[in-house]
C-alpha positions as CSV (number, residue, x, y, z in Angstrom):
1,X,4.7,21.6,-8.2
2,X,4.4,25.2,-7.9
3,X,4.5,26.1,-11.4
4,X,1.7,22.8,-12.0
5,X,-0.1,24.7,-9.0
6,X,0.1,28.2,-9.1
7,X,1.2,28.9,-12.9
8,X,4.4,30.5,-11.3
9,X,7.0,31.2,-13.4
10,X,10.7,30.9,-13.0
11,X,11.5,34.4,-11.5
12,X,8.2,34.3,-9.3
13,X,9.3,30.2,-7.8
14,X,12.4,32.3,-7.2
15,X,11.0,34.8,-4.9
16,X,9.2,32.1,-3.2
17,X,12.0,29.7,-2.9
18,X,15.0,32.0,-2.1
19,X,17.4,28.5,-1.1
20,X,16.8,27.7,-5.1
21,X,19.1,29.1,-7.9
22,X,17.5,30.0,-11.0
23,X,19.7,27.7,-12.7
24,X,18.1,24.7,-10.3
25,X,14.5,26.1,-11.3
26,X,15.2,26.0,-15.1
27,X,17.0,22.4,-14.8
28,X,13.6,21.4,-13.2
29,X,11.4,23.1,-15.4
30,X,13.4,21.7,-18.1
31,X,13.3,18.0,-16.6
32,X,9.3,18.0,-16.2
33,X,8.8,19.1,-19.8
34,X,11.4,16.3,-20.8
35,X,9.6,14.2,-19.2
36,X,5.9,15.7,-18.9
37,X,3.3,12.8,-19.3
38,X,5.5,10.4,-16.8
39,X,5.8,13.5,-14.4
40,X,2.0,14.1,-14.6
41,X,1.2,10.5,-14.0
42,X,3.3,10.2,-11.1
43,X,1.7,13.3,-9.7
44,X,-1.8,11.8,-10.3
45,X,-0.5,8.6,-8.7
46,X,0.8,10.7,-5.4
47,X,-3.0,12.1,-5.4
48,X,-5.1,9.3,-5.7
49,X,-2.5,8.0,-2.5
50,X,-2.9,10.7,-0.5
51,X,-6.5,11.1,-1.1
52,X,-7.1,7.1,0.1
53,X,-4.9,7.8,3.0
54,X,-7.0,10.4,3.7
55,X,-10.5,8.3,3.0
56,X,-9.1,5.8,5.7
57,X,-7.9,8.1,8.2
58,X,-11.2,9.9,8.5
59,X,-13.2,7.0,8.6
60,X,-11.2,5.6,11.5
61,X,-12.9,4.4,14.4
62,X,-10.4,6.6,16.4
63,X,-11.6,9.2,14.6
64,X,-15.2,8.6,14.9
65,X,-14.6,8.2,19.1
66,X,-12.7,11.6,18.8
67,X,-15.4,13.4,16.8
68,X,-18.4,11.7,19.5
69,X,-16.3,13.4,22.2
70,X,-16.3,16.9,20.4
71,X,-12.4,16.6,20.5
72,X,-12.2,16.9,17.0
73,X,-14.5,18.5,14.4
């Protein structure tokens, strides 16, 4: 995700991600561009999700009764 995201390469998702192994980067660089229109559909799936969670959270009646008592912006 961070080389979709940010454009980061391996060494720089490296210095961001110390736990990883370049050798784990590479194997996962190498796995999404196996596999690159699947990968980009899922991610596109996992957005339109998250972005109806979000529609449906914030339009909540909880939400509106929070917002009405200034408890929430």
């Amino acid at each position: 995700m961070d080389h979709i995201a940010h454009g980061w390469d391996a060494d720089e998702i490296r210095r961001q991600h110390p736990e990883l192994s370049l050798a784990q980067i590479h194997s996962a660089l190498a796995f999404y561009y196996d596999n690159k229109s699947e990968m980009e559909e899922s991610i596109s799936d996992s957005l339109d999700f998250s972005r109806e969670l979000e529609a449906r959270i914030t339009s909540s009646p909880m939400i509106a009764r929070l917002r009405a008592t200034k408890l929430m912006k």
